[in-house]
C-alpha positions as CSV (number, residue, x, y, z in Angstrom):
1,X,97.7,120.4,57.7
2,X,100.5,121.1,60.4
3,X,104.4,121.8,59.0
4,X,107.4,121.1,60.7
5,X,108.7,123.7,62.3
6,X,112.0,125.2,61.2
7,X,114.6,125.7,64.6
8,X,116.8,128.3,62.8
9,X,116.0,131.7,61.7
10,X,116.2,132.4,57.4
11,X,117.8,135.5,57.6
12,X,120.6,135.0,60.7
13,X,120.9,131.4,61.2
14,X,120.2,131.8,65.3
15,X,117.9,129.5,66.9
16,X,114.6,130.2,66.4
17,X,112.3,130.1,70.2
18,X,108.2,129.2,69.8
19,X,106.1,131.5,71.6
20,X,102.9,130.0,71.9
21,X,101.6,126.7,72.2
22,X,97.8,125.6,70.9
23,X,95.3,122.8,72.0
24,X,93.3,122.2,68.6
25,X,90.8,120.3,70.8
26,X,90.2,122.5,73.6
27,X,91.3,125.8,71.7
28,X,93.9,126.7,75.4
29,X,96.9,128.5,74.3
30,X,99.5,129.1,76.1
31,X,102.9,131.7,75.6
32,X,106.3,132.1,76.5
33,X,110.0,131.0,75.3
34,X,109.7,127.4,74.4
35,X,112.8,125.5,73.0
36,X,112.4,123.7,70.0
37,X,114.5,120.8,72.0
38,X,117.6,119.6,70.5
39,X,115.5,116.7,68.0
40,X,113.4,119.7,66.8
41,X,116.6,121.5,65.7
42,X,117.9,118.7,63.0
43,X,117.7,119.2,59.7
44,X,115.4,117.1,57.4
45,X,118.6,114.5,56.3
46,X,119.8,114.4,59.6
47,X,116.3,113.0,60.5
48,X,116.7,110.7,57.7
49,X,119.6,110.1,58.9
50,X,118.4,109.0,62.7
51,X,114.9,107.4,61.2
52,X,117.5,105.0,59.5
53,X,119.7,104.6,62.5
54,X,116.7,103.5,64.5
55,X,114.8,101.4,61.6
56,X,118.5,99.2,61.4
57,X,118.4,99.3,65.3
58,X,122.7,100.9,64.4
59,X,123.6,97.9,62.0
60,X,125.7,100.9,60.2
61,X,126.0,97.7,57.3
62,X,122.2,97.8,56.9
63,X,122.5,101.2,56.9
64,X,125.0,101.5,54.1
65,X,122.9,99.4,51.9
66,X,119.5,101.5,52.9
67,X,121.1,104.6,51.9
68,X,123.8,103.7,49.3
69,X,126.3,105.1,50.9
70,X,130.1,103.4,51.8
71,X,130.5,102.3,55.2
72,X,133.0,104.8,56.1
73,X,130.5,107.3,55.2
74,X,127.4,106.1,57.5
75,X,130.0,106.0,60.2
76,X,131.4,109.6,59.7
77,X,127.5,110.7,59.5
78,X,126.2,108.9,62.5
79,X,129.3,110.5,64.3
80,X,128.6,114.2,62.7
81,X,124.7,113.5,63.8
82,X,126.1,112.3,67.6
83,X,128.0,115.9,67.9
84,X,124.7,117.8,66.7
85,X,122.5,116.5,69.0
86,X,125.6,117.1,71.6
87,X,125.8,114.1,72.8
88,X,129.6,113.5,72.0
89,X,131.9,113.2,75.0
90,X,132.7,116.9,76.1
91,X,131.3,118.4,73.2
92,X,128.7,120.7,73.0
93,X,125.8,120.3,70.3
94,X,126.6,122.2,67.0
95,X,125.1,122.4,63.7
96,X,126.5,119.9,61.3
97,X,125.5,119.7,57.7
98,X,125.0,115.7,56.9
99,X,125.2,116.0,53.3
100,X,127.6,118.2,52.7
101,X,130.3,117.2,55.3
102,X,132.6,115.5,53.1
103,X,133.3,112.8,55.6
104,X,135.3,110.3,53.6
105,X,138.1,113.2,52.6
106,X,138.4,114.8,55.5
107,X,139.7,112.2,58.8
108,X,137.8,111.4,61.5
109,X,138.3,111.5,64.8
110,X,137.8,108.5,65.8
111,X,136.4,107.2,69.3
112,X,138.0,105.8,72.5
113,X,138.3,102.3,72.2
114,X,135.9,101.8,74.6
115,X,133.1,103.9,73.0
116,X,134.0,102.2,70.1
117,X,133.2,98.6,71.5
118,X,130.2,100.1,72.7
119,X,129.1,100.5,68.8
120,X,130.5,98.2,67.4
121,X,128.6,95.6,69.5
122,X,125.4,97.8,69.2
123,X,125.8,97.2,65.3
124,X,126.4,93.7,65.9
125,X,123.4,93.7,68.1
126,X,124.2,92.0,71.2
127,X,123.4,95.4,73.1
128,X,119.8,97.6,72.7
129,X,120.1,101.1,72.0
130,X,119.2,102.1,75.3
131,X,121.8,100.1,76.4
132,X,124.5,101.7,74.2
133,X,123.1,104.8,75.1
134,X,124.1,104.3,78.9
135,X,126.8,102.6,78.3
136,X,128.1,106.0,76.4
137,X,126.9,107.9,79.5
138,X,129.1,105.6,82.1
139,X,126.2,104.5,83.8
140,X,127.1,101.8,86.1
141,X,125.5,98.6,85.0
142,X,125.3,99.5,81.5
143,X,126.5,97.0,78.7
């Protein structure tokens, strides 16, 4: 049975490459310096974390109640898991511990007004994901 693979290394903490890939059908293998991808990099609870985001389409309320947590905290988490998977407005990815990012203590930096909107009516559901997406990318046309 196949295990996820882990993106950082045990003993240094730097980001762990794959070196060979391998067809269980047709046996071909194939090496060289693969990235893990920026997905393959999250921890298990920031997964959780996402698989939750997606299963509430980002209603951050349904959220809250899925993983009994206060709203302020689903928002400080899907903000913490936006910067890790560097998507954050001139921020480069970074790792970002979910669980023990004590989000409701420390303040948040919160988002243009603009970007705000954007998620705010994504939570309320009057735009898709995809369209919050572009929308957060500028693209013309976008929500």
């Amino acid at each position: 049975m196949p295990r996820d693979v882990i993106a950082t290394c045990p003993v240094c903490q730097s980001e762990l490459s794959i070196t060979r890939l391998h067809c269980r059908s047709c046996g071909t293998s194939i090496e060289g310096d693969f990235s893990v991808g920026r997905f393959g990099r999250l921890s298990r609870e920031q997964m959780t974390l996402l698989e939750s985001f997606l299963r509430s389409r980002g209603n951050l309320k349904e959220m809250e109640r899925e993983l009994g947590i206060s709203y302020p905290t689903v928002r400080g988490r899907v903000e913490a898991l936006v910067r890790a998977l560097g998507l954050a407005e001139g921020e480069p990815a970074k790792d970002v511990d979910l669980l023990t990012e004590d989000i409701e203590e420390e303040p948040v930096e919160h988002a243009p007004v603009d970007r705000r909107e954007i998620l705010e009516r994504l939570a309320r559901r009057e735009i898709s994901a995809e369209e919050a997406a572009a929308a957060l990318r500028g693209e013309s046309g976008a929500a």
